[in-house]
C-alpha positions as CSV (number, residue, x, y, z in Angstrom):
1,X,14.0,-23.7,24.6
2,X,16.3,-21.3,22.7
3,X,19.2,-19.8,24.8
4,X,19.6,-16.6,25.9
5,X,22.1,-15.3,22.7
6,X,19.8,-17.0,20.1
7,X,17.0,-15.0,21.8
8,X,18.9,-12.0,21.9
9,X,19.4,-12.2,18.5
10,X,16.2,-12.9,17.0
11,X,15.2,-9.9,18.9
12,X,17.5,-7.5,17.5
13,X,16.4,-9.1,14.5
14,X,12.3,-8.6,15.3
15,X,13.4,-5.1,16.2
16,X,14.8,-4.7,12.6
17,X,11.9,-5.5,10.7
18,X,9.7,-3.1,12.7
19,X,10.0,-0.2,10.2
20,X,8.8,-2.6,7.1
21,X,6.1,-4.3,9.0
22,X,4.8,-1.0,10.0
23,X,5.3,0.4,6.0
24,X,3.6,-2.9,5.0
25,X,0.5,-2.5,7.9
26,X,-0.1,1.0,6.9
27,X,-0.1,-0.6,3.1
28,X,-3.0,-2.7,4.0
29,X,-5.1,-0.8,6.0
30,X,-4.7,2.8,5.5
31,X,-4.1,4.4,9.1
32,X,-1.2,4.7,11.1
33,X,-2.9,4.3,14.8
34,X,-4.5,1.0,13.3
35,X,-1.0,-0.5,11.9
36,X,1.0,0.1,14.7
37,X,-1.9,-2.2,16.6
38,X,-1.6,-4.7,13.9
39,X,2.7,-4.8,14.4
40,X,2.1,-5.2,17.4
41,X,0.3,-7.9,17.7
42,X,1.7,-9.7,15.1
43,X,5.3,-9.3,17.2
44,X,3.3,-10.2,20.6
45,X,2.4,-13.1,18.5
46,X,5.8,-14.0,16.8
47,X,7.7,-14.1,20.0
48,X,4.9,-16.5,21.5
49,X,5.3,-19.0,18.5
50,X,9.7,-18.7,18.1
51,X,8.9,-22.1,18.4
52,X,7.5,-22.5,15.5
53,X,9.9,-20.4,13.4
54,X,12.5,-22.6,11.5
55,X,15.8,-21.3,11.7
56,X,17.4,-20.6,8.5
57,X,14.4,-19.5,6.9
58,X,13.5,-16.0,5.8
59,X,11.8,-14.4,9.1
60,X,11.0,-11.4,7.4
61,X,8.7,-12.9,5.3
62,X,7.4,-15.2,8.4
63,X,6.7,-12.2,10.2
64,X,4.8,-10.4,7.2
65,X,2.8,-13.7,6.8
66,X,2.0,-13.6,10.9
67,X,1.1,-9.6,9.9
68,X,-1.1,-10.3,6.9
69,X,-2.8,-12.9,8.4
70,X,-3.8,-11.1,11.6
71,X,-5.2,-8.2,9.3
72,X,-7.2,-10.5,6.9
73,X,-8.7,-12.1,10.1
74,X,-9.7,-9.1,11.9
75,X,-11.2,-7.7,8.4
76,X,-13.2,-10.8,8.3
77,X,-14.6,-10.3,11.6
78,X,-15.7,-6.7,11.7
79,X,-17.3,-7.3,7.8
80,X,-16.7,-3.3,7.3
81,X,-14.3,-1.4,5.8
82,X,-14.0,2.7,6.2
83,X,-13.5,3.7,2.4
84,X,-11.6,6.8,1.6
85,X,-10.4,6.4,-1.5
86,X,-10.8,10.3,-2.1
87,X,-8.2,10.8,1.3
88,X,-10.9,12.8,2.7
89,X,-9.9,11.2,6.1
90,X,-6.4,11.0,5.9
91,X,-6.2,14.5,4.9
92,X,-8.3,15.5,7.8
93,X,-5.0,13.7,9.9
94,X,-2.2,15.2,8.7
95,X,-0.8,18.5,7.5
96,X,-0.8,19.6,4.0
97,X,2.0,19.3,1.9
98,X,4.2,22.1,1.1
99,X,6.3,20.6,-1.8
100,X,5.8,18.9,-4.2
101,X,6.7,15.7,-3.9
102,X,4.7,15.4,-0.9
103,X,1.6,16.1,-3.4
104,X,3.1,13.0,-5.4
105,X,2.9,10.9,-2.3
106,X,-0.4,11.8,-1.7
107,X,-1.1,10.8,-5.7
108,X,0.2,7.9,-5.3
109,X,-1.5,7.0,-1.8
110,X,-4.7,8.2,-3.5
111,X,-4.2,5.5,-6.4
112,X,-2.8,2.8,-4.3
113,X,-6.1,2.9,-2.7
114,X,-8.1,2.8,-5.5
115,X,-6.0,-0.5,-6.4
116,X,-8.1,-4.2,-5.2
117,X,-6.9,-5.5,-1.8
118,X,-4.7,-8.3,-3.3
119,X,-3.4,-6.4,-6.0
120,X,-2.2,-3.9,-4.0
121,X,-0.4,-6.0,-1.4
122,X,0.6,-7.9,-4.0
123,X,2.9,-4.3,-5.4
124,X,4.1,-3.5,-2.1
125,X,5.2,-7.1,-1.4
126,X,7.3,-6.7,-4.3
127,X,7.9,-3.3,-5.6
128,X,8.5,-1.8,-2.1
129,X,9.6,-4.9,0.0
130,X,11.7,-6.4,-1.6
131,X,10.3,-9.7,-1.4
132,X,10.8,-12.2,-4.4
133,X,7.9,-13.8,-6.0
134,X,7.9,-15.9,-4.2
135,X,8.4,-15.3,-1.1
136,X,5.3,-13.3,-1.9
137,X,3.3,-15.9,-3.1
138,X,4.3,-17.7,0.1
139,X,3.2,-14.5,1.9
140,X,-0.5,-14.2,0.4
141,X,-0.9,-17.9,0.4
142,X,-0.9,-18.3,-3.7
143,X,0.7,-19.3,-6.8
144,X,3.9,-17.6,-7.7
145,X,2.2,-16.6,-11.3
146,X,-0.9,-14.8,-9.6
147,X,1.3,-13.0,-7.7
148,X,3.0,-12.0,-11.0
149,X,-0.1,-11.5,-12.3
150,X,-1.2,-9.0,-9.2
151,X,1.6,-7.1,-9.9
152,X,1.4,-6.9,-13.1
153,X,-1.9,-6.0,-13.3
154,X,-1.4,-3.3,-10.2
155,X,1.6,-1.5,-11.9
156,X,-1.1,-1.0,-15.8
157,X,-3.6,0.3,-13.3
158,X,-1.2,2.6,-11.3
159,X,0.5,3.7,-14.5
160,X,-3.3,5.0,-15.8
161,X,-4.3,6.4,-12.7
162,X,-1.0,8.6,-12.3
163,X,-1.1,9.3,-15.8
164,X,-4.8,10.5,-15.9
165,X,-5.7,14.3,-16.3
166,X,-7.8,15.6,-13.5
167,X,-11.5,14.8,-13.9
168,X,-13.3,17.5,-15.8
169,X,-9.5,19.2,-17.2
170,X,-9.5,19.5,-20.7
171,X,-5.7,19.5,-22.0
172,X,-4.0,21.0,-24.7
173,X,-1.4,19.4,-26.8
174,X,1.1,20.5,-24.5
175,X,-0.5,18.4,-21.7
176,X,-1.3,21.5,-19.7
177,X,-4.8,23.0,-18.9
178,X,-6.6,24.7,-22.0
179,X,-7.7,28.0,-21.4
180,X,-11.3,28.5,-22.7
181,X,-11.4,31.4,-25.2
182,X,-14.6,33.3,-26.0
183,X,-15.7,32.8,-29.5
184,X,-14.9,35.5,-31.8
185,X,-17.8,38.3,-32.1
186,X,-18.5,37.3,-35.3
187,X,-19.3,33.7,-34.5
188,X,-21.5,34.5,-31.6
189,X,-23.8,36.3,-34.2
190,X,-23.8,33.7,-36.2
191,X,-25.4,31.1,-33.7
192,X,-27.8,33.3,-32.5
């Protein structure tokens, strides 16, 4: 049994790492109410198992692997998924954005979820984590050059879908909205 300081340190430490696990939870599935279930459970479970943590290693990425794992199972289990990749749902939860860059969040959120499952825990792992390669790979329980390849591949796909015009825009060389013009009089008689 650990003593009392050691414990008292590790939790400070577990403490710490709330605000990633929760960034990370919401990452994988999308709702806030739902992540702060999955944190803490995965916590509940971490401080059961301290026996099983090696000291010296990186808990961070211990706890994300306890986090990830408890998702994956649960998903398995309930075999459904609620899909809002249009935001429809979140949008219904919070309050619309009156600047702009929360309308680039919500862009980004809206493409994020359009991203596969692995790829896009593979981009938060390391984009927005932090984490090394292969601390990810360790993470997701792969090789460190499918995580590269996960993040590679997320970043092209992010890239086009924040890049894309709005479906149905057409765009003038000056990548802003055409105006439609009526023909001129003379070419409406002609093509009638």
């Amino acid at each position: 049994m650990k003593g009392n300081a050691q414990n008292s340190s590790l939790r400070d430490d577990l403490v710490a790492a709330i605000p990633n696990m929760r960034a990370f939870a919401i990452s994988l599935c999308g709702n806030r109410d739902h992540a702060d279930d999955l944190v803490q459970g995965a916590l509940v479970k971490a401080w059961n198992h301290l026996d099983s943590f090696e000291e010296g290693t990186n808990l961070k990425a211990w706890l994300f692997t306890i986090l990830r794992n408890a998702y994956f199972s649960e998903l398995r289990k309930t075999k459904r998924e609620i899909a809002d990749s249009e935001g429809q749902l979140a949008a219904k939860l919070s309050v619309p954005a009156e600047q702009q860059g929360h309308l680039d969040l919500l862009d980004l959120n809206r493409a994020l979820s359009k991203l596969p499952v692995d790829q896009r825990e593979a981009l938060i792992l390391v984009g927005a984590e932090g984490f090394s390669y292969e601390d990810a790979a360790n993470i997701s329980g792969c090789a460190v050059g499918t995580v590269k390849s996960r993040v590679n591949r997320a970043r092209a796909r992010l890239g086009e879908l924040m890049s894309a015009p709005p479906s149905g825009a057409q765009t003038s060389r000056d990548d802003e909205p055409a105006v439609q013009r009526p023909k001129p009089r003379s070419a409406r008689v002609a093509s009638s």
